[in-house]
C-alpha positions as CSV (number, residue, x, y, z in Angstrom):
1,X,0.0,0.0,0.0
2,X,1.2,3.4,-0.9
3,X,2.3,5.5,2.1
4,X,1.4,9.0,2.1
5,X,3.8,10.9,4.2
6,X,3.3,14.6,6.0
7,X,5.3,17.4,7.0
8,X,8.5,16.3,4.9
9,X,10.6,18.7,2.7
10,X,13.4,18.1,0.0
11,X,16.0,18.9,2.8
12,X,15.1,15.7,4.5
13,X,15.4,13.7,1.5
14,X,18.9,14.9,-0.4
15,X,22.3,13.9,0.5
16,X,22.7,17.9,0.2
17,X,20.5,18.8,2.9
18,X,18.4,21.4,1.4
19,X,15.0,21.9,-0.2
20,X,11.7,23.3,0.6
21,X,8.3,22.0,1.9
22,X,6.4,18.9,-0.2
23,X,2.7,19.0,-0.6
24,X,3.0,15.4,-1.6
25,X,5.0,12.8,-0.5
26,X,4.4,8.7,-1.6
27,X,6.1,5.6,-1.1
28,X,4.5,3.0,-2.9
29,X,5.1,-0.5,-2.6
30,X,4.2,-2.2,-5.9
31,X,4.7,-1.4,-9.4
32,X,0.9,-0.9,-9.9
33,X,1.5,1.6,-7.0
34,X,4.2,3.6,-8.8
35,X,2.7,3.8,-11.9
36,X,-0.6,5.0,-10.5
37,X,1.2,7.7,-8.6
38,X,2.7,8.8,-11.4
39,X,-0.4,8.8,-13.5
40,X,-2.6,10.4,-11.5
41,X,-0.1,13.4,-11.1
42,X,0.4,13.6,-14.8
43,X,-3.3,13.6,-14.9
44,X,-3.7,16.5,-12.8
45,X,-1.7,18.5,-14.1
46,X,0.9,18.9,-10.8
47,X,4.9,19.1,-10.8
48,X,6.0,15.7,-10.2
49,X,9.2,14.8,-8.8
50,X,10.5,10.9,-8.9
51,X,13.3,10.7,-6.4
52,X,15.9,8.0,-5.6
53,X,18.4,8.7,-3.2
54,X,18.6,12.5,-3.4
55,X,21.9,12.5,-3.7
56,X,21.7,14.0,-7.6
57,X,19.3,16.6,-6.8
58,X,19.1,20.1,-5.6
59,X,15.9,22.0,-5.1
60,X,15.0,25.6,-4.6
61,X,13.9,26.5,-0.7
62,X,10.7,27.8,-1.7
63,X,7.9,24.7,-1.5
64,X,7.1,22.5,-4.4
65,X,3.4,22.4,-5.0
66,X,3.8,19.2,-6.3
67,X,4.4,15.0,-5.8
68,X,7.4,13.7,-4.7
69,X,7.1,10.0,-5.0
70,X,10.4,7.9,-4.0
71,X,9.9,3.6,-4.8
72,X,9.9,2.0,-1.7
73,X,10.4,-1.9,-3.8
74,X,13.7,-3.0,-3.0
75,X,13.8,-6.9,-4.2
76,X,17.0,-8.4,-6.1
77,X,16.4,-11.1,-8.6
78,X,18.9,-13.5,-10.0
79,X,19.3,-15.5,-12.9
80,X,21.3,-18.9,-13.4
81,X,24.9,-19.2,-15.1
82,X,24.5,-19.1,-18.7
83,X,27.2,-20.8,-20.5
84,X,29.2,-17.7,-21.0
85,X,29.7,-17.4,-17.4
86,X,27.1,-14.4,-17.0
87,X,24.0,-13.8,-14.7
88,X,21.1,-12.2,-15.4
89,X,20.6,-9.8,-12.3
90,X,17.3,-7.5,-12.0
91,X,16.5,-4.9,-9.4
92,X,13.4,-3.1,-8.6
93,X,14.4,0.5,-8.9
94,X,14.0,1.6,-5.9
95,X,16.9,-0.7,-4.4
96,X,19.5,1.6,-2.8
97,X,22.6,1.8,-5.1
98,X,25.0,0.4,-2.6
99,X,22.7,-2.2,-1.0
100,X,22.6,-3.5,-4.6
101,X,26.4,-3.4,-5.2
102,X,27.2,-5.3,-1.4
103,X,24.5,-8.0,-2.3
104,X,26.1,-9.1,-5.8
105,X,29.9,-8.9,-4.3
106,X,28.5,-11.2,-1.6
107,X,27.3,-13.4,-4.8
108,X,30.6,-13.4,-6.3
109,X,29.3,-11.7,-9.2
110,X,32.0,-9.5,-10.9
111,X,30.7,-6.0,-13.5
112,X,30.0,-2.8,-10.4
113,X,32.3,-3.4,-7.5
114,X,33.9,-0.5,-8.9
115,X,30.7,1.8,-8.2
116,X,30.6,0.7,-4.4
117,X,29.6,3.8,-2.5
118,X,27.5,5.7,-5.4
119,X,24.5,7.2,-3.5
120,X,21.6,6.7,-4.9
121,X,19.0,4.1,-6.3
122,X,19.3,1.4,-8.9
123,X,16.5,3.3,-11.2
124,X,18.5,6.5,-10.7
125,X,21.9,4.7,-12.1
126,X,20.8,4.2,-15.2
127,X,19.1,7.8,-15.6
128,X,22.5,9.1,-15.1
129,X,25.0,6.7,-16.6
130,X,27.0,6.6,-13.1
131,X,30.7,5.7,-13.1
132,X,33.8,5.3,-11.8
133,X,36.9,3.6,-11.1
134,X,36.8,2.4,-14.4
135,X,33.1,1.0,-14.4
136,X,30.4,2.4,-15.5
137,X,26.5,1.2,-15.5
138,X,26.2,1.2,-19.0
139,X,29.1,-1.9,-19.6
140,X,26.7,-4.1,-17.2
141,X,22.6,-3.0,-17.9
142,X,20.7,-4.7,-20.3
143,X,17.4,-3.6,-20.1
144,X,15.2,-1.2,-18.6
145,X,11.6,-1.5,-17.7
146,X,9.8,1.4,-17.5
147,X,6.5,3.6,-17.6
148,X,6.4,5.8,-20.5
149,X,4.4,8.7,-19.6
150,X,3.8,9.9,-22.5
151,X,2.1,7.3,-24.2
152,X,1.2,5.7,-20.8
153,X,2.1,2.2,-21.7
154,X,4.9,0.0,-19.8
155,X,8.0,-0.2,-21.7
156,X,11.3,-2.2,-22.2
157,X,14.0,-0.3,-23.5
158,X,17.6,-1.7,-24.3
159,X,20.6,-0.7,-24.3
160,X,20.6,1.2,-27.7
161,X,16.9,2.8,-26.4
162,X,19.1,4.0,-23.6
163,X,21.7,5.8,-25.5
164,X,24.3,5.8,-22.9
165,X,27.2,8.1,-23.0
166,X,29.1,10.1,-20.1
167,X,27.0,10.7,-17.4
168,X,23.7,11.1,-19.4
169,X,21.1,8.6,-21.3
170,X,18.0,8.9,-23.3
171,X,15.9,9.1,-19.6
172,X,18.1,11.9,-18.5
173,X,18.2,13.9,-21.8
174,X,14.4,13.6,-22.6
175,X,14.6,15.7,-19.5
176,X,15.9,18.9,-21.2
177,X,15.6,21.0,-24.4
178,X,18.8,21.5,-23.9
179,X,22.0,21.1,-22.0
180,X,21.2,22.6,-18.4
181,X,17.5,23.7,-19.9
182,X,15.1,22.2,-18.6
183,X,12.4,20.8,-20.8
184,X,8.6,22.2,-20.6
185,X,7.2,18.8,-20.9
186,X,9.6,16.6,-18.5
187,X,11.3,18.3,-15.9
188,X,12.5,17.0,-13.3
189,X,11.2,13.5,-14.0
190,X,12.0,11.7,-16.9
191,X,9.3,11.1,-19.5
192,X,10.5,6.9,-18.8
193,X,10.4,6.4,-15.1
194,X,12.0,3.3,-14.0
195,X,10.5,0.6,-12.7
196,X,13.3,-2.1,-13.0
197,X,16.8,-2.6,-14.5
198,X,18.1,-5.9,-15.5
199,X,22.2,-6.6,-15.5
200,X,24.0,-9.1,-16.8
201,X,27.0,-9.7,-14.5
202,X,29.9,-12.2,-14.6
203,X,30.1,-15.5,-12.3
204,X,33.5,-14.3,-10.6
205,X,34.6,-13.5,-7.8
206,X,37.4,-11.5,-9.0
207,X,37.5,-8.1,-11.2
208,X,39.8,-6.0,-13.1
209,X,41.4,-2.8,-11.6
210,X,40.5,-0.6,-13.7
211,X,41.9,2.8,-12.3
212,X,45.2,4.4,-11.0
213,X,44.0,5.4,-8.1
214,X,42.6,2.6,-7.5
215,X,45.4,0.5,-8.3
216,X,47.7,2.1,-6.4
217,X,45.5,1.8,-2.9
218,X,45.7,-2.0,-3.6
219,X,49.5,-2.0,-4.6
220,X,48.6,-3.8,-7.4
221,X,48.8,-2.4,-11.3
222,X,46.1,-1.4,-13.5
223,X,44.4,-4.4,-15.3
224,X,45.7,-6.9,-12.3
225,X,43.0,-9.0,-10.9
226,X,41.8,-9.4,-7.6
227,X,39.0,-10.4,-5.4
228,X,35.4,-8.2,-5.9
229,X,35.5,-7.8,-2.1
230,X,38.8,-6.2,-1.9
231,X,38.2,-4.2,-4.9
232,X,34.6,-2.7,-3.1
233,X,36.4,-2.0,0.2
234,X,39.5,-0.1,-1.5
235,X,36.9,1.7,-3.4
236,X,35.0,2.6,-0.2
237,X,38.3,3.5,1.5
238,X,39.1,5.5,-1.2
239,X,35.7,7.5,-1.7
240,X,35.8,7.9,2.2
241,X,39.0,9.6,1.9
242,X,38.0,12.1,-0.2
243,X,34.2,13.1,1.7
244,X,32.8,11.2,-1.7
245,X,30.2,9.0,0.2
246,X,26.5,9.5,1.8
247,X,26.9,11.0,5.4
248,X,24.8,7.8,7.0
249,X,23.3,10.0,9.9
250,X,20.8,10.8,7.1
251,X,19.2,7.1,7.5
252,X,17.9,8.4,11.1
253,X,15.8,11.1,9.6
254,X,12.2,9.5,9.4
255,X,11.5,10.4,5.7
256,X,14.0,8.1,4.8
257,X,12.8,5.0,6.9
258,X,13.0,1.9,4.7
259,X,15.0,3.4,1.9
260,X,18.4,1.4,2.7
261,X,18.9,-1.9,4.7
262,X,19.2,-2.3,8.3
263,X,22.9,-4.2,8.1
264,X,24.2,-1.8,5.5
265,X,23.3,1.0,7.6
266,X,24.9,-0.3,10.5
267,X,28.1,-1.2,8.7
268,X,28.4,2.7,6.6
269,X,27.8,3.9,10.3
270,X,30.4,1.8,11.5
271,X,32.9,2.8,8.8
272,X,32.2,6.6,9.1
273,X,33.1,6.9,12.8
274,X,36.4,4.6,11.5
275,X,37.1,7.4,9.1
276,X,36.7,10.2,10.7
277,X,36.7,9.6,14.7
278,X,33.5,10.9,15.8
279,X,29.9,9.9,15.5
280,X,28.9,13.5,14.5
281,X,27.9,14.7,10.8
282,X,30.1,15.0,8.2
283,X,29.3,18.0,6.6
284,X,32.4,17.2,3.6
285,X,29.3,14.4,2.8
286,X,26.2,16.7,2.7
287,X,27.2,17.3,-1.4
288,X,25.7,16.2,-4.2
289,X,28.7,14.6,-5.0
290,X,30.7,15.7,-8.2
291,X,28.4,19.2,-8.6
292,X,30.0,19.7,-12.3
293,X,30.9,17.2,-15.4
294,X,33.8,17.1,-16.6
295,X,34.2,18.8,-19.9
296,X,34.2,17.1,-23.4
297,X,36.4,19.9,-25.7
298,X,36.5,20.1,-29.5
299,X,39.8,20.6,-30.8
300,X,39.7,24.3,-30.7
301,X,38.6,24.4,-26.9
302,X,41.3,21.5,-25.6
303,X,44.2,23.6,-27.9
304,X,43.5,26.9,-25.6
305,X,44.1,24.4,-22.2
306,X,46.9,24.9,-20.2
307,X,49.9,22.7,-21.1
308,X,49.6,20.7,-17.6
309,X,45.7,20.4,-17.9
310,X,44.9,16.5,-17.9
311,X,43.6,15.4,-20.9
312,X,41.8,11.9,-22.4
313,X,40.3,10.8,-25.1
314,X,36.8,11.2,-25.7
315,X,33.6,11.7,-28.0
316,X,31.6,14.8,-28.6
317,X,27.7,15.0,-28.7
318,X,28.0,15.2,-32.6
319,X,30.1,11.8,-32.3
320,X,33.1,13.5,-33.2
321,X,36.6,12.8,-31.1
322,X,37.1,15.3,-28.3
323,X,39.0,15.8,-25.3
324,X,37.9,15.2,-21.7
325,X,39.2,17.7,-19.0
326,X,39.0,17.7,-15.3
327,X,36.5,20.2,-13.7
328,X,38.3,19.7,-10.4
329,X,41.8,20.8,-11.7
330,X,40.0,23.6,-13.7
331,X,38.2,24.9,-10.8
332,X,41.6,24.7,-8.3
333,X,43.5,26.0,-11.2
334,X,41.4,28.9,-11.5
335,X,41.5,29.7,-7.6
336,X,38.9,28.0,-5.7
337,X,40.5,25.8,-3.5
338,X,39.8,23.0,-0.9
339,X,37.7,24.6,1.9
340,X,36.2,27.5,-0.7
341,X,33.7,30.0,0.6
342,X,32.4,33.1,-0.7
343,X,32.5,34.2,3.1
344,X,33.9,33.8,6.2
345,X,31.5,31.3,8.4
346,X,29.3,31.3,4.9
347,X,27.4,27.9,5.5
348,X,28.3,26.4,2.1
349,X,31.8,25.6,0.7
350,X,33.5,23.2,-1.4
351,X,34.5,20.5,0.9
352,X,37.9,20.2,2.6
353,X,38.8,17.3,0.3
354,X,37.5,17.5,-3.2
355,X,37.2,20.7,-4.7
356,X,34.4,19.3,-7.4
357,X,31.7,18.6,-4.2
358,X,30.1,22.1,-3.1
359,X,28.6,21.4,0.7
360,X,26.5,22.0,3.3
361,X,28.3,23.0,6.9
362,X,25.1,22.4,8.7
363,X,23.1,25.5,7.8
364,X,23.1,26.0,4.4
365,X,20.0,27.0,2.0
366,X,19.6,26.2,-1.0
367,X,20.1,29.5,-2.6
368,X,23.7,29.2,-0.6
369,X,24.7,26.1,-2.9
370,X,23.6,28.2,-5.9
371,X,25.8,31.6,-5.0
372,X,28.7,29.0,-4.4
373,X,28.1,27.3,-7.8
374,X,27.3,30.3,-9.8
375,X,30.7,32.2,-8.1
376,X,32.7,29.1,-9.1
377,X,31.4,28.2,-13.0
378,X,31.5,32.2,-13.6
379,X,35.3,32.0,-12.1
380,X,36.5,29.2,-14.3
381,X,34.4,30.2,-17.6
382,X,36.4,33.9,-17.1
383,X,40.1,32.2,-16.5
384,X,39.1,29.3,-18.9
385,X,36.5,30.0,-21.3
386,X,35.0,27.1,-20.4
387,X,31.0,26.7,-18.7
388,X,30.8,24.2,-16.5
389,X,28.0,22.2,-16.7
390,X,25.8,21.5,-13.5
391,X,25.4,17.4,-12.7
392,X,22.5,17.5,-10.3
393,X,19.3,17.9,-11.4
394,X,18.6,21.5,-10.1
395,X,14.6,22.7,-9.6
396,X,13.4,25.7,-8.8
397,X,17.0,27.5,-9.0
398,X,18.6,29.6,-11.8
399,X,22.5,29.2,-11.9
């Protein structure tokens, strides 16, 4: 049964910490339930807002006349060995992103060890293509089910429906008319909302480093195997280092009752008072995560970089080569540190460790967030010539 929830706002659901007052709030429980939450918003006529984990989403103070519905269905389904050593895996959407990750390690199932620690929710992965250390979920997903709202109909949608490419897909772009403009029609939900993804996974218990970084916290060299498990704790350890994982306090807040596991939450708990020695917030967490992309350059652009800017191979919207940059040397490079503010004691900052996450020290609004993003994309476009583009979802706000 659908739970209807009161007195909630954005800032109790986001990984950020901001966010007006909800009119609506639902959890449903089934598929029918989502899809009739969905449909009877579209047929009134109301803003609607489908949430995962909140951790890709930022959203003005003022209140959102609207529904917020967040999928409370959380099974994990497997398939048997095929002969090509795969399994089928498929998980509702609303499965927690990490939940998902620890429960096919535990299978000795090798294809997203390297996205332990992604906030989020298993519909909202494949909305925004998430990667890293050297995984991303478009290598593993092979189908999508999904309500189409435009046509109301339930649909299945493959991998070349999906249109996958860095840090986007077909659900994310139907989204906007344009990059950063949002579309009339579908904004800030999807015209496809997820209902389930299916994976195809390998039967192994060991993976492929696929990143420096990564590497080198294993002492081990890029393309070495080793065991899944070691290669999701490294990864953990590693995120944790740099304030790039979910402060787990926000699993006491009662909005988000039910939206991870029990055990997992005990165990991220557990680790964050390892990492950083106290069992008080950690406000280098309360991010979006990365706040910009990293830029794809045509030839023209990449040529005016600085010699020492990093630079990798890549492929332009057109489908033309490009180069990738680094948003986070581009914004230290063009003066905004570690620890940025606009002001002293100003309540957001870019954390202490990453310069790409923008944060919440405890008191933040969301207009705060927005001066601190708008001061740091206007910085690097005047030493760069280059407009960084936002990553989360942003409603109600003009950067």
């Amino acid at each position: 049964m659908t739970t209807a929830h009161s007195s909630t706002t954005f800032a109790d659901l986001t990984t950020i910490g901001v966010g007006g007052p909800i009119r609506t709030f639902l959890t449903p429980h089934t598929r029918d339930e989502v899809i009739a939450a969905v449909r009877e918003a579209d047929d009134a006529g109301v803003p609607l807002s489908v949430i995962g984990g909140g951790s890709n989403l930022l959203v003005s103070d003022d209140p959102f006349d609207g529904v917020v519905v967040r999928d409370a269905r959380q099974e994990i389904r497997f398939g048997d060995v095929q002969a090509d050593g795969t399994v089928s895996v498929s998980a509702d959407a609303g499965c927690n992103w990490d939940d998902f990750v620890a429960v096919t390690v535990s299978h000795g199932l090798e294809g997203v060890e390297g996205l332990s620690g992604i906030p989020g929710t298993v519909g909202a992965s494949v909305v925004q293509n998430i990667g890293a250390y050297g995984q991303e979920v478009a290598s593993s997903v092979t189908q999508v089910d999904a309500w189409d709202r435009q046509h109301t109909r339930i649909v299945t949608l493959d991998a070349e429906h999906l249109d996958f490419g860095y840090r986007t897909s077909a659900l994310k772009t139907s989204m906007y008319d344009a990059p950063a403009r949002p579309s009339s029609r579908f904004f800030p939900t999807p015209r496809f909302v997820v209902l389930s993804v299916t994976f195809r996974l390998r039967n192994s218990d060991e993976g492929t480093v696929g990143y420096g970084q990564l590497a080198k916290a294993l002492g081990v060299e890029v393309g070495d195997r080793m065991a899944v498990t070691a290669i999701r704790d490294a990864v953990l350890t590693v995120r944790a280092a740099k304030g790039m994982l979910e402060d787990a306090h926000r699993y006491r807040i009662p909005a988000m009752a039910g939206a991870k596991r029990d055990d997992t939450i005990a165990a991220a708990l557990h680790a964050q008072r390892e990492a950083t020695g106290t069992d008080s917030p950690d406000f280098n967490r309360h991010s979006c995560g990365s706040f910009f992309t990293n830029p794809i350059l045509d030839a023209a652009q990449a040529a005016a970089l600085p010699d020492d800017a990093p630079r990798f191979p890549a492929t332009l919207p057109s489908g033309e080569p490009g180069t990738k940059t680094s948003a986070a040397w581009l914004i230290d490079h063009a003066g905004f540190h570690k620890g940025y503010a606009v002001a002293d004691n100003a309540p957001a900052s870019l954390s202490t460790l990453h310069t790409l996450a923008l944060t919440n020290r405890g008191s933040a609004r969301a207009e705060d967030i927005a001066v601190l993003a708008r001061t740091v994309r206007d910085g690097v476009e005047h030493a760069y010539g280059i407009r960084l583009i936002p990553e989360p979802v942003i409603v109600g706000l003009e950067l």
